[in-house]
PyMOL commands that place a pseudoatom at each C-alpha (Angstrom):
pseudoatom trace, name=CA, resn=UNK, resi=1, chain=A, elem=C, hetatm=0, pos=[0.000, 0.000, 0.000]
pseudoatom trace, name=CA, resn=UNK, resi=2, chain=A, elem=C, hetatm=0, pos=[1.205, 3.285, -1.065]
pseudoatom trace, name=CA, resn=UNK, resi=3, chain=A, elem=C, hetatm=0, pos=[-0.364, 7.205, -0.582]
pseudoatom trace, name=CA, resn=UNK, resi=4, chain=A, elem=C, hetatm=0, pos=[-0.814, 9.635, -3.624]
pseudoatom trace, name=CA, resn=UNK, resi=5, chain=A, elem=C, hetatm=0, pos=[-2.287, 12.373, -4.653]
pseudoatom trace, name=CA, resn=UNK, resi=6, chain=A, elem=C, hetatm=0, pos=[-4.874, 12.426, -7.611]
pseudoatom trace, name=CA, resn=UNK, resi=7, chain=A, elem=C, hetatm=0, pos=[-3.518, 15.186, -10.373]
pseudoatom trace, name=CA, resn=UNK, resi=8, chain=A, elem=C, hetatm=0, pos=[-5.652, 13.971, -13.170]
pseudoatom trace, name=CA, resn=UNK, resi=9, chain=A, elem=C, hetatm=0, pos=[-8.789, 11.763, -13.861]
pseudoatom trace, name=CA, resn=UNK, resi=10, chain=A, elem=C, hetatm=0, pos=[-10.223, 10.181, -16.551]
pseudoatom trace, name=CA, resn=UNK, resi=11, chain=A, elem=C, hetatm=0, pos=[-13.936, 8.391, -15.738]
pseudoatom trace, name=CA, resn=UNK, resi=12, chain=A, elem=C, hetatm=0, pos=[-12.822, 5.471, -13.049]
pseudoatom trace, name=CA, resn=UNK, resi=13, chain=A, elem=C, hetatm=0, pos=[-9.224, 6.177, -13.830]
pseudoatom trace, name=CA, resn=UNK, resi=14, chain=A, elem=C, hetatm=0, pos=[-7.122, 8.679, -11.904]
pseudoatom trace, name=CA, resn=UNK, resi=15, chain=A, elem=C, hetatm=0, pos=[-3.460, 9.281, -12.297]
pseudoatom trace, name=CA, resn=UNK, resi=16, chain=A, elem=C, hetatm=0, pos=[-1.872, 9.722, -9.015]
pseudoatom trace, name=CA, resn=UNK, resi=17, chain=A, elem=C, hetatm=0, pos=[1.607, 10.769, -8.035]
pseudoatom trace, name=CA, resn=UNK, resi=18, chain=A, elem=C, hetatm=0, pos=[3.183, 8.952, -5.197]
pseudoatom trace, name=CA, resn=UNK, resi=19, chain=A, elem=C, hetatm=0, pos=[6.644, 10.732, -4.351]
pseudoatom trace, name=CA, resn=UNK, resi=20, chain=A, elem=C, hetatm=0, pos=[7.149, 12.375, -7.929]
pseudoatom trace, name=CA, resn=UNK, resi=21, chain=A, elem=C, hetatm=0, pos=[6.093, 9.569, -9.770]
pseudoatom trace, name=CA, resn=UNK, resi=22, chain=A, elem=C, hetatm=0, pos=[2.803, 9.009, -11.283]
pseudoatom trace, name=CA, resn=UNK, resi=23, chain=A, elem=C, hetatm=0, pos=[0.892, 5.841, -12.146]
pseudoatom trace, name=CA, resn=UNK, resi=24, chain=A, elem=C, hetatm=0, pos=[-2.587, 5.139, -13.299]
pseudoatom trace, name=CA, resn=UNK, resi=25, chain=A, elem=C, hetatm=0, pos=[-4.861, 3.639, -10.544]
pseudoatom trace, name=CA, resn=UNK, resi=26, chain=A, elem=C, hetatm=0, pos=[-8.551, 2.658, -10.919]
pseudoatom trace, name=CA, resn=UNK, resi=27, chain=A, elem=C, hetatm=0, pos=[-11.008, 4.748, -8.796]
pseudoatom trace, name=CA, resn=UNK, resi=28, chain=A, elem=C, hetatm=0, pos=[-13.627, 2.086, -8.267]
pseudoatom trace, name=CA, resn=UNK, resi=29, chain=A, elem=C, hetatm=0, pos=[-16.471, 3.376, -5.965]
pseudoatom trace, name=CA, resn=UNK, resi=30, chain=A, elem=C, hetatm=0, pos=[-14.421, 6.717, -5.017]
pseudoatom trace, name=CA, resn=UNK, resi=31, chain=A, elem=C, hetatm=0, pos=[-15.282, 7.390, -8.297]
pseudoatom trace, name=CA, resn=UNK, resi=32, chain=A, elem=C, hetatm=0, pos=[-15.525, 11.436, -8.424]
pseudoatom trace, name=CA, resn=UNK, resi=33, chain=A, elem=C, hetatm=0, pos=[-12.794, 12.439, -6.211]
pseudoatom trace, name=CA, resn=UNK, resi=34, chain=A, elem=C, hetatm=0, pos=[-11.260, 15.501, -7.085]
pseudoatom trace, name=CA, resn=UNK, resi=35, chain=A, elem=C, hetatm=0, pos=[-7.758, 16.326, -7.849]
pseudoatom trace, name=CA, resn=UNK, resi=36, chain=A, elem=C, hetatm=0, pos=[-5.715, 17.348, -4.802]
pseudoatom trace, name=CA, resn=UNK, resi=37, chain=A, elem=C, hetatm=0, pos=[-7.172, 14.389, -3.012]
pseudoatom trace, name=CA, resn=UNK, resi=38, chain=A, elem=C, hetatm=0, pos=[-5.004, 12.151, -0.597]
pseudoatom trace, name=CA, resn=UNK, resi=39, chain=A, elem=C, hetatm=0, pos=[-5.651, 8.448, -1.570]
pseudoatom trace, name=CA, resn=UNK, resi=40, chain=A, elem=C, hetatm=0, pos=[-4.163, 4.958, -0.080]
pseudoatom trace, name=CA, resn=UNK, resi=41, chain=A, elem=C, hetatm=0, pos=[-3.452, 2.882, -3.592]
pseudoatom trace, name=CA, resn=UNK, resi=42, chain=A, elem=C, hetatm=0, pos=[-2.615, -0.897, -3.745]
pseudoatom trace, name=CA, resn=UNK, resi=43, chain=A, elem=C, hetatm=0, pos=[-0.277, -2.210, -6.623]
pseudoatom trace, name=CA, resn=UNK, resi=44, chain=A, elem=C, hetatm=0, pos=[-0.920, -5.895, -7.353]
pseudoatom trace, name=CA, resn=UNK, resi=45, chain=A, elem=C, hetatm=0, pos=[0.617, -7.487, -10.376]
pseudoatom trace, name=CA, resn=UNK, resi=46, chain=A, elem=C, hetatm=0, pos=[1.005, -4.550, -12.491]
pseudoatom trace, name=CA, resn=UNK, resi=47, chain=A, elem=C, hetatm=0, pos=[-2.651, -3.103, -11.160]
pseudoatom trace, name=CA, resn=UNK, resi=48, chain=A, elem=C, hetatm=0, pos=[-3.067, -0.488, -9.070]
pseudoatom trace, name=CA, resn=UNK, resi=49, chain=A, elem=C, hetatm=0, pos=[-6.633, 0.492, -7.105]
pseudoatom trace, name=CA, resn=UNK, resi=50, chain=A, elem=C, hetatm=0, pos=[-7.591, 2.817, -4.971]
pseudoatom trace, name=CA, resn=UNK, resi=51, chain=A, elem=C, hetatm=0, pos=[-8.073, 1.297, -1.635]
pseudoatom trace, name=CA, resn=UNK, resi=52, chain=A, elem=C, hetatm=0, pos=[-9.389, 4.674, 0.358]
pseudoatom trace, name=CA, resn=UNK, resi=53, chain=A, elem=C, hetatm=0, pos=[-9.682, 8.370, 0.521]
pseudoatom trace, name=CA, resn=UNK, resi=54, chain=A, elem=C, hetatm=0, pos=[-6.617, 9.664, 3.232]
pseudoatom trace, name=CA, resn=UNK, resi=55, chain=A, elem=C, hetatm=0, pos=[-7.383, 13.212, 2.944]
pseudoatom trace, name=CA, resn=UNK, resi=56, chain=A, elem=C, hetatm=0, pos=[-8.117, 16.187, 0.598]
pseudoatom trace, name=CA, resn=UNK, resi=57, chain=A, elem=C, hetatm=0, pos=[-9.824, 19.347, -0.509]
pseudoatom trace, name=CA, resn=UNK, resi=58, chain=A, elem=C, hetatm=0, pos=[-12.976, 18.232, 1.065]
pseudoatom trace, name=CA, resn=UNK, resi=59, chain=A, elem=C, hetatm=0, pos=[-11.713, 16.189, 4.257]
pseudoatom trace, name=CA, resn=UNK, resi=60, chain=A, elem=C, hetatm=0, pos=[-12.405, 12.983, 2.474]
pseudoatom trace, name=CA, resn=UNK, resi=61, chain=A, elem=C, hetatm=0, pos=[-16.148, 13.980, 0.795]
pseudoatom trace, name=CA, resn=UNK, resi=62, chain=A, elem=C, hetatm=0, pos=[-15.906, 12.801, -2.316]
pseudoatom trace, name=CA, resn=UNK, resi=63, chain=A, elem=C, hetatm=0, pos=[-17.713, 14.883, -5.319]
pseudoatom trace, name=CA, resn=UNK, resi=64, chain=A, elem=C, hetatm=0, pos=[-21.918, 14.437, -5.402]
pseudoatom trace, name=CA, resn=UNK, resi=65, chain=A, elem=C, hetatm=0, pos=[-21.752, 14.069, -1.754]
pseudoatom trace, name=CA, resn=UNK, resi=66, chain=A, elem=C, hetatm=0, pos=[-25.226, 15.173, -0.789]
pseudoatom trace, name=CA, resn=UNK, resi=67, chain=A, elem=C, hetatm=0, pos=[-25.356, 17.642, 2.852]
pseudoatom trace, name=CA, resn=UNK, resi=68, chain=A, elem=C, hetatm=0, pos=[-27.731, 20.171, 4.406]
pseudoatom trace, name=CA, resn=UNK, resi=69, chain=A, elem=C, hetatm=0, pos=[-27.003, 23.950, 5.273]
pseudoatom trace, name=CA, resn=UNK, resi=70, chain=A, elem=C, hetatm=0, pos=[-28.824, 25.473, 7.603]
pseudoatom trace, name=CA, resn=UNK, resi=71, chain=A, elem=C, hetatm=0, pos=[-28.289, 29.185, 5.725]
pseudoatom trace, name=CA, resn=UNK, resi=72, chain=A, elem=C, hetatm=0, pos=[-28.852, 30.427, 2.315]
pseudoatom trace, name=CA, resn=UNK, resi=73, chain=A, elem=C, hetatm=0, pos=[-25.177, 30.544, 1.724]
pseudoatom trace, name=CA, resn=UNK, resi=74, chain=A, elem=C, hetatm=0, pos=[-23.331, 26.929, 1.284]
pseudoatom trace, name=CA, resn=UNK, resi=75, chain=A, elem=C, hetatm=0, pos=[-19.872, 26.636, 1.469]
pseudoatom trace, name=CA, resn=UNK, resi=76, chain=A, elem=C, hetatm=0, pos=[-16.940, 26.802, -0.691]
pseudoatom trace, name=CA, resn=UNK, resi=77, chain=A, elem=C, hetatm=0, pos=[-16.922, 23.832, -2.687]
pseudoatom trace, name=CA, resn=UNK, resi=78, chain=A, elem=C, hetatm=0, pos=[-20.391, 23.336, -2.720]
pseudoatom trace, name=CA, resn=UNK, resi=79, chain=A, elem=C, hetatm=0, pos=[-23.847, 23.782, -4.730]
pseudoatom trace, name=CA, resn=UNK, resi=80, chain=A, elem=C, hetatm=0, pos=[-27.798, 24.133, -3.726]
pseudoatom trace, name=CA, resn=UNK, resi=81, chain=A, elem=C, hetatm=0, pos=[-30.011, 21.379, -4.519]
pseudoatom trace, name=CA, resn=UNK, resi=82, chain=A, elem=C, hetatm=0, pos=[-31.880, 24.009, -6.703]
pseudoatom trace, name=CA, resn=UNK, resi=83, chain=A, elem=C, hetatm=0, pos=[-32.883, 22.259, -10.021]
pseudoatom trace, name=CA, resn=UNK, resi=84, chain=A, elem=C, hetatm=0, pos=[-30.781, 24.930, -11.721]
pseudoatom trace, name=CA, resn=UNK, resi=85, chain=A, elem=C, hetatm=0, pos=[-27.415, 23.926, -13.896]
pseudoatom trace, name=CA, resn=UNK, resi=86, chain=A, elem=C, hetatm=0, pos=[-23.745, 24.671, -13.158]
pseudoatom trace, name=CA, resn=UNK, resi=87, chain=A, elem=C, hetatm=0, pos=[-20.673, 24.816, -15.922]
pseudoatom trace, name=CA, resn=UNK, resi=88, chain=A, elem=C, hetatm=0, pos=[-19.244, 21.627, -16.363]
pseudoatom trace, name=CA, resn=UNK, resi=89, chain=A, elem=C, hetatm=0, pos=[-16.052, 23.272, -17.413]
pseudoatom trace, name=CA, resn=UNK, resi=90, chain=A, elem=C, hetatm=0, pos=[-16.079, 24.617, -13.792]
pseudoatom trace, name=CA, resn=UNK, resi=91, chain=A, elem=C, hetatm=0, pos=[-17.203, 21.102, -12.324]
pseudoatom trace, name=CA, resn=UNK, resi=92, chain=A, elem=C, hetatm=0, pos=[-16.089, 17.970, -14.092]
pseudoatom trace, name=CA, resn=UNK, resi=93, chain=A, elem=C, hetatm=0, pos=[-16.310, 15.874, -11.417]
pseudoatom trace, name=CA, resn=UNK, resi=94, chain=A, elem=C, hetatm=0, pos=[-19.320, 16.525, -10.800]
pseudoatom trace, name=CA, resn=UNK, resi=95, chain=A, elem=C, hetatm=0, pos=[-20.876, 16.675, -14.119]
pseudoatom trace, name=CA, resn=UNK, resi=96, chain=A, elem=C, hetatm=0, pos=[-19.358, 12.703, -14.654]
pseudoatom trace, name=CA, resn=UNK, resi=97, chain=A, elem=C, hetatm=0, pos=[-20.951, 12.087, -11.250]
pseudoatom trace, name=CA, resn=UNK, resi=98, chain=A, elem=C, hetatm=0, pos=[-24.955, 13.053, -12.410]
pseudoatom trace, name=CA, resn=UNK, resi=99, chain=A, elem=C, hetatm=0, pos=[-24.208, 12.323, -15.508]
pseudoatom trace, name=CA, resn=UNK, resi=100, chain=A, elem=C, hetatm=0, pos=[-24.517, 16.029, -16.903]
pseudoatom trace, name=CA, resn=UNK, resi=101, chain=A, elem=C, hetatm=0, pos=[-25.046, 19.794, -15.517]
pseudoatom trace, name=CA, resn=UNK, resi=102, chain=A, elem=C, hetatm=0, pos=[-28.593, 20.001, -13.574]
pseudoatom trace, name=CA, resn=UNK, resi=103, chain=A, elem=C, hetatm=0, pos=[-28.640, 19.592, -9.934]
pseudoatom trace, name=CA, resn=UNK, resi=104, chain=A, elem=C, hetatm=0, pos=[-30.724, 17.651, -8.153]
pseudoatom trace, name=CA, resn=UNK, resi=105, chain=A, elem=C, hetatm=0, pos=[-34.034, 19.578, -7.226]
pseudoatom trace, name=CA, resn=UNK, resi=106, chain=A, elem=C, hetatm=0, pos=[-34.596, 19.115, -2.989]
pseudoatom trace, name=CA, resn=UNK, resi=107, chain=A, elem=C, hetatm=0, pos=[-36.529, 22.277, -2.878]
pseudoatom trace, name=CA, resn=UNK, resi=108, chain=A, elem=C, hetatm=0, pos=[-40.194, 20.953, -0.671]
pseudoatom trace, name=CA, resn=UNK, resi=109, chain=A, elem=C, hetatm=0, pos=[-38.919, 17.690, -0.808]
pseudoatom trace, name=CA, resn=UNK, resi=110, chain=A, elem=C, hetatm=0, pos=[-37.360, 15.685, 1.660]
pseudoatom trace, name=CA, resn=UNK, resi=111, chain=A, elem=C, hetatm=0, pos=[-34.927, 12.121, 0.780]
pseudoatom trace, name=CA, resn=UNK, resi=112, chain=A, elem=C, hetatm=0, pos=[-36.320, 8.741, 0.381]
pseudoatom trace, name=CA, resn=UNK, resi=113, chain=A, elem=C, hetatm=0, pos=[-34.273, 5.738, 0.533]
pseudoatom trace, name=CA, resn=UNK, resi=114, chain=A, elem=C, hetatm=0, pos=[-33.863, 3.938, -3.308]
pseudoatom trace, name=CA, resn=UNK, resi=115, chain=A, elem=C, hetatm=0, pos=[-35.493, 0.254, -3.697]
pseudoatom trace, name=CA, resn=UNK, resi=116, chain=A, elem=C, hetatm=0, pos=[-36.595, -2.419, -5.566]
pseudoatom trace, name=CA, resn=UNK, resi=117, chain=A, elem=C, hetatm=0, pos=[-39.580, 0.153, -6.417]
pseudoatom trace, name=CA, resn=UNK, resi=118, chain=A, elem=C, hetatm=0, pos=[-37.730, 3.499, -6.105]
pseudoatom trace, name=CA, resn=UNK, resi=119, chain=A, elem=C, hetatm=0, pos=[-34.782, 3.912, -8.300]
pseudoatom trace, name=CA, resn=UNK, resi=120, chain=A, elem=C, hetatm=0, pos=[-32.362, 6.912, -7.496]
pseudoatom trace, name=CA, resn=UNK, resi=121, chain=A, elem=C, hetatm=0, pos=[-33.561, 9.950, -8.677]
pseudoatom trace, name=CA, resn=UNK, resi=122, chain=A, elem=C, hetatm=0, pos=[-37.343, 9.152, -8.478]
pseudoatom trace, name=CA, resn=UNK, resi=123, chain=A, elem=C, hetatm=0, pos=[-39.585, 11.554, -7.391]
pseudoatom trace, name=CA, resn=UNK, resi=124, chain=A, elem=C, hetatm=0, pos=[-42.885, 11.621, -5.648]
pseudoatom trace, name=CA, resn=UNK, resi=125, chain=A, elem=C, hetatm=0, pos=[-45.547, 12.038, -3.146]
pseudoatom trace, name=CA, resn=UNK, resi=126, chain=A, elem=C, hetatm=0, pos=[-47.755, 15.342, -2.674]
pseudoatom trace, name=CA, resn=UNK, resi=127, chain=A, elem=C, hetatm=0, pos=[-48.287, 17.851, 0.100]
pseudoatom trace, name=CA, resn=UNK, resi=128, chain=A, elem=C, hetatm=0, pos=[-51.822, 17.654, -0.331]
pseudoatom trace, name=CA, resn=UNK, resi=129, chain=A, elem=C, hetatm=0, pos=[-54.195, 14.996, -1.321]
pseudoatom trace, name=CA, resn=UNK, resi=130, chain=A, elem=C, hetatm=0, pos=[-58.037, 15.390, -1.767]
pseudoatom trace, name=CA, resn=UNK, resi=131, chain=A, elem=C, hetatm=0, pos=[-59.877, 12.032, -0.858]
pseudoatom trace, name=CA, resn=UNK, resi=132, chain=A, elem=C, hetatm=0, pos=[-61.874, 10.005, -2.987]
pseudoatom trace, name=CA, resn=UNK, resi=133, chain=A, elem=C, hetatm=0, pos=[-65.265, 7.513, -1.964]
pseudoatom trace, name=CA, resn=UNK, resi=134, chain=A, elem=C, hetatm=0, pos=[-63.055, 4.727, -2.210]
pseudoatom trace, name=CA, resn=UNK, resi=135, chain=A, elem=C, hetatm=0, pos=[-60.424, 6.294, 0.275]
pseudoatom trace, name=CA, resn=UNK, resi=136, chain=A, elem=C, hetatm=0, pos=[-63.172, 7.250, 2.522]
pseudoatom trace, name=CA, resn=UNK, resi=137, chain=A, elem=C, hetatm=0, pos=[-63.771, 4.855, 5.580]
pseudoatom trace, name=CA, resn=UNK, resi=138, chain=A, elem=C, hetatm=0, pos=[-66.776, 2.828, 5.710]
pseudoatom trace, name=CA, resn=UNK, resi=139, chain=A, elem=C, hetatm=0, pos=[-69.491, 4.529, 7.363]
pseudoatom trace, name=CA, resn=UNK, resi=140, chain=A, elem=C, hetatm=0, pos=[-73.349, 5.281, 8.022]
pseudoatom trace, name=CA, resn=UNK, resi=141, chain=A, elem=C, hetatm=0, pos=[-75.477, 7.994, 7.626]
pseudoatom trace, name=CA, resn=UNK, resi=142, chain=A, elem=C, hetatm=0, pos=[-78.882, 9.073, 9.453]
pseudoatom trace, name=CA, resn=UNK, resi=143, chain=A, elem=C, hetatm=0, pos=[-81.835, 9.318, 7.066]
pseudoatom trace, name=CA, resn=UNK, resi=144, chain=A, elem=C, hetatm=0, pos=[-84.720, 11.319, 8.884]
pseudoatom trace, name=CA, resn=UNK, resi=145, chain=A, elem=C, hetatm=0, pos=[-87.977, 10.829, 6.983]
pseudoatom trace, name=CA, resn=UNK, resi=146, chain=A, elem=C, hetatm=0, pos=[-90.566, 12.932, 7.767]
pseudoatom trace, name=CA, resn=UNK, resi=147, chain=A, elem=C, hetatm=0, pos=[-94.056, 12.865, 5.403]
pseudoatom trace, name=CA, resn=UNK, resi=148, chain=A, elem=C, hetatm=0, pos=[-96.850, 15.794, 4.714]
pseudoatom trace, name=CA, resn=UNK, resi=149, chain=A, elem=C, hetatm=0, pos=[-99.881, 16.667, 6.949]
pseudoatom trace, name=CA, resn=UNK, resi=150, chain=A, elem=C, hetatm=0, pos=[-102.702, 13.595, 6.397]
pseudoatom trace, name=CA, resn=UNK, resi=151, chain=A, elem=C, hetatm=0, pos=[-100.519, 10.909, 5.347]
pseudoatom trace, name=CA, resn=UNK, resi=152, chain=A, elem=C, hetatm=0, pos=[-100.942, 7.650, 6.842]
pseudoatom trace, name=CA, resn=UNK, resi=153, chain=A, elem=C, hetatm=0, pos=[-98.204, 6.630, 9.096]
pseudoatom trace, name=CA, resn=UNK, resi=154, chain=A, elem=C, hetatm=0, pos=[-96.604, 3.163, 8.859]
pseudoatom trace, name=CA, resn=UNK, resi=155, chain=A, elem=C, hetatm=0, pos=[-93.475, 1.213, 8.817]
pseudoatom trace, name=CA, resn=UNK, resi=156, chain=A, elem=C, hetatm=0, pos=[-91.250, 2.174, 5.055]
pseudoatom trace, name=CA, resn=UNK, resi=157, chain=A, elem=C, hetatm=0, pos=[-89.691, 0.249, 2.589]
pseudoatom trace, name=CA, resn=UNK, resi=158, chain=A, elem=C, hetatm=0, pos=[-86.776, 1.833, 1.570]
pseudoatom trace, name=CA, resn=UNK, resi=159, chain=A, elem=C, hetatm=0, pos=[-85.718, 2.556, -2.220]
pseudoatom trace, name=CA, resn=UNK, resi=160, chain=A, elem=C, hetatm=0, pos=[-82.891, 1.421, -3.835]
pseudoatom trace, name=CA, resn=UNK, resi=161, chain=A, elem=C, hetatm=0, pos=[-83.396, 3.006, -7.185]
pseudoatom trace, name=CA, resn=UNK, resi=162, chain=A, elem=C, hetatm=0, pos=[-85.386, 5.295, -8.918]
pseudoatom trace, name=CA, resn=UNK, resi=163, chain=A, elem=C, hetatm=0, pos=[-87.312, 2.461, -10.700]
pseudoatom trace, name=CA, resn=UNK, resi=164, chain=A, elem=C, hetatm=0, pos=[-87.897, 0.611, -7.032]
pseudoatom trace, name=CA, resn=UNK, resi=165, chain=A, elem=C, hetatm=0, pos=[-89.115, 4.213, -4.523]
pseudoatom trace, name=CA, resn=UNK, resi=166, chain=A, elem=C, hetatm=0, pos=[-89.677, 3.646, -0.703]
pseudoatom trace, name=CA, resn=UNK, resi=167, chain=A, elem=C, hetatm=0, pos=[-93.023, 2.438, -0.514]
pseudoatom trace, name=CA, resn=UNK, resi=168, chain=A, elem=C, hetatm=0, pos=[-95.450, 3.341, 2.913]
pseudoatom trace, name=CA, resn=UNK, resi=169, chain=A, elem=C, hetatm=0, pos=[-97.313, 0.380, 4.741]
pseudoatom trace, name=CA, resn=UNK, resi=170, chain=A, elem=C, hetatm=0, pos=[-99.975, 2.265, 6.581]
pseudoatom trace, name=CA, resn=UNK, resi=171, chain=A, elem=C, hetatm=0, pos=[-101.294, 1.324, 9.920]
pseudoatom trace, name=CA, resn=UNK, resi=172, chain=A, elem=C, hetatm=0, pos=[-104.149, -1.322, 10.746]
pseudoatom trace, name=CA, resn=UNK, resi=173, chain=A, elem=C, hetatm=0, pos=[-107.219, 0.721, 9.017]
pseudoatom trace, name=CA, resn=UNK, resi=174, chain=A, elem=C, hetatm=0, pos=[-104.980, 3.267, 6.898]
pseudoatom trace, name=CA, resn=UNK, resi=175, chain=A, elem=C, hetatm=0, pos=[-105.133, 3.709, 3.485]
pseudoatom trace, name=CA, resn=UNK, resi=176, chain=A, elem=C, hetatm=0, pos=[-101.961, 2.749, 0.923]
pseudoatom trace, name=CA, resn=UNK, resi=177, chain=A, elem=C, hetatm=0, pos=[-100.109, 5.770, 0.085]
pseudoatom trace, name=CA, resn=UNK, resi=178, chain=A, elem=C, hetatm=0, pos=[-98.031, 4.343, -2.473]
pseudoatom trace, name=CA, resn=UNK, resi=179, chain=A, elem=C, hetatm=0, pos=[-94.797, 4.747, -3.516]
pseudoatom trace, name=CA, resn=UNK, resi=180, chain=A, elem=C, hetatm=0, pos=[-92.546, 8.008, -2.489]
pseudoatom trace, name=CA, resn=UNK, resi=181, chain=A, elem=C, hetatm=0, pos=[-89.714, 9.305, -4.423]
pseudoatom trace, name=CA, resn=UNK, resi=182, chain=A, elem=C, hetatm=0, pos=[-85.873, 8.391, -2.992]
pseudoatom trace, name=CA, resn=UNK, resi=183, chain=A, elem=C, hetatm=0, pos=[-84.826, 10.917, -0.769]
pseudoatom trace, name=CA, resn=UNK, resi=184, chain=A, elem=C, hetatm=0, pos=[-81.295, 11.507, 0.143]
pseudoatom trace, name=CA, resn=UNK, resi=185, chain=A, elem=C, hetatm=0, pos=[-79.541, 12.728, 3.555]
pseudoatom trace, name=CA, resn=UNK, resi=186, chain=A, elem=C, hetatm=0, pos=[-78.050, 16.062, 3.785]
pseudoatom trace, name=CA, resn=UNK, resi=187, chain=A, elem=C, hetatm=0, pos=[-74.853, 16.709, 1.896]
pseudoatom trace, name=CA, resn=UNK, resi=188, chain=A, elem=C, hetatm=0, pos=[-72.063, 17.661, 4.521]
pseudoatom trace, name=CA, resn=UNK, resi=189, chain=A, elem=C, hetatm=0, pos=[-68.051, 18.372, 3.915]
pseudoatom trace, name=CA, resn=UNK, resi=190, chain=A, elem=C, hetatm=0, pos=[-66.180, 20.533, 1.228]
pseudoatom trace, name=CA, resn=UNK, resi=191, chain=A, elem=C, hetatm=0, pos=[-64.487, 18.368, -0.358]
pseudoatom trace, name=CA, resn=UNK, resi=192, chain=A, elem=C, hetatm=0, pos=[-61.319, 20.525, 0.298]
pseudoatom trace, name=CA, resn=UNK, resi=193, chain=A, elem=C, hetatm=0, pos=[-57.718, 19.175, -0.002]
pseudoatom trace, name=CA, resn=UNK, resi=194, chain=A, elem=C, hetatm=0, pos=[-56.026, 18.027, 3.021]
pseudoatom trace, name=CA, resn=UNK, resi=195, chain=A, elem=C, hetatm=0, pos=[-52.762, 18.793, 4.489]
pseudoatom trace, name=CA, resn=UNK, resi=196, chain=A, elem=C, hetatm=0, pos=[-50.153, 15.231, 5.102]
pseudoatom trace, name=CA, resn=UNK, resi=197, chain=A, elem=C, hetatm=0, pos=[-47.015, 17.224, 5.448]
pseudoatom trace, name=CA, resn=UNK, resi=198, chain=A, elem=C, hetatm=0, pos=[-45.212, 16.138, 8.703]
pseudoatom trace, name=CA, resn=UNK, resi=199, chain=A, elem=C, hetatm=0, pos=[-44.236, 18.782, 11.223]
pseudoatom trace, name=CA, resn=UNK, resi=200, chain=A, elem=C, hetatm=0, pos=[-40.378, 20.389, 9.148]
pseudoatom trace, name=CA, resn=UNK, resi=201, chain=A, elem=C, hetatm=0, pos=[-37.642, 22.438, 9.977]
pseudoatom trace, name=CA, resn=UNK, resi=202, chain=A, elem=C, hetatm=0, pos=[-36.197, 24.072, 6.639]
pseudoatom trace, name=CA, resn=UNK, resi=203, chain=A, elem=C, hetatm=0, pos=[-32.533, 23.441, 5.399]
pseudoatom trace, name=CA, resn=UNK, resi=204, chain=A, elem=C, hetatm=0, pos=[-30.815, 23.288, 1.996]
pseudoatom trace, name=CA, resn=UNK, resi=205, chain=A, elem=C, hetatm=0, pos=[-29.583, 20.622, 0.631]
pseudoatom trace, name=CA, resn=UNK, resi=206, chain=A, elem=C, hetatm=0, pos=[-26.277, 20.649, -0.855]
pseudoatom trace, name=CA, resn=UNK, resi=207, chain=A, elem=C, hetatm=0, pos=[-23.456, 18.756, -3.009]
pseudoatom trace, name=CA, resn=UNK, resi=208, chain=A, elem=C, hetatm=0, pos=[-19.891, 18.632, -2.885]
pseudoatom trace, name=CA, resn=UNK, resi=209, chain=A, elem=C, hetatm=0, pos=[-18.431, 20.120, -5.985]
pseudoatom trace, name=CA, resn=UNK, resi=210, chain=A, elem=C, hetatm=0, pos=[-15.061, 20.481, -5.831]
pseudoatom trace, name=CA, resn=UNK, resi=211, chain=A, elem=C, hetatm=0, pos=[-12.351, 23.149, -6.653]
pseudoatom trace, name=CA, resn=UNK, resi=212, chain=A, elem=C, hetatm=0, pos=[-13.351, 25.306, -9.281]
pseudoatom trace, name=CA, resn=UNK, resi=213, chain=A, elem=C, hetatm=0, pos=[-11.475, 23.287, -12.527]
pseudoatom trace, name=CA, resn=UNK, resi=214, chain=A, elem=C, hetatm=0, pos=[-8.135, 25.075, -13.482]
for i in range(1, 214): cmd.bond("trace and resi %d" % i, "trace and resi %d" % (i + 1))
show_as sticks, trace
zoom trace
């Protein structure tokens, strides 16, 4: 085991100089590490790998390193989660990390772990949902039923369509008063969205960077 410093990179491939002398080491999963960065390389049978990060321009963080900032201002080095772009003349690194210039977007949103269901970079959810019937939990209503002055008053049959009304049975000596139209109860509710946001403090989310490219 030897330590370098990375001076150049090229995708998984850095070239790092170990006491004046460079050799060409593969980067593995400290892929994104930024020139000027301290590394611990092991030389195997003509390979060389890069075993783990010793120290550099970020303490050890490699580039796309994701943090939060409790101000508006992050630090050197780094970028706002922001959904906007950066140069990646400026940023290399990083652009190879995501793959091109647009940040990642954290603004009202908060991380989710990736699965079997949730690749990285998925996005989701709402702050607000309005309910549906079938979301709604099963429940009753009271149906008060009152009829007009002279009516005959008996036990009811209630409708279940238009085509089949409540019908009155009168009382011993009462007279039939035939079928009644389908009433409904009284409409209640607003049907207004509701609120599923947990209780949040507000930070931004940031990413490493790196040194401004020479």
């Amino acid at each position: 085991m030897v330590n370098g410093t990375i001076v150049a990179r090229d995708g998984n491939v850095v070239t790092v100089d170990i006491g004046g002398e460079t050799l060409n080491a593969y980067s593995g999963t400290t892929a994104g590490l930024p020139t000027g960065t301290t590394v611990q390389v092991a030389v195997q049978e003509g390979t060389a790998s890069v075993v783990q990060v010793i120290d550099g321009p970020s303490g050890g963080v490699p580039v796309g390193f994701l943090g939060q900032w409790p101000t508006a201002t992050p630090p050197a080095g780094w970028l706002i989660c922001n959904g906007g772009t950066f140069s990646a003349t400026d940023y290399p690194d990083l652009n190879a990390v995501l793959g091109g210039n647009t940040l990642p977007d954290f603004r009202d949103r908060s991380p989710v772990g990736a699965s079997g269901t949730k690749s990285v970079t998925t996005t989701g959810g709402a702050a607000s949902i309005t309910l549906t019937t079938s979301q709604m939990p099963s429940h009753v209503h009271a149906h008060p039923h009152n009829h007009a002055t002279g009516m005959a008053i008996g036990t009811i049959r209630e409708g279940t369509s238009a085509s089949t009304p409540s019908i009155m049975y009168p009382t011993a000596g009462g007279t039939n008063t035939g079928p009644e139209s389908p009433t409904n109860t009284n409409s209640a509710g607003s049907g207004s969205s509701v609120n599923v946001q947990n209780p949040y403090f507000t930070v931004n989310f940031i990413i490493y960077a790196g040194a401004i490219a020479a």
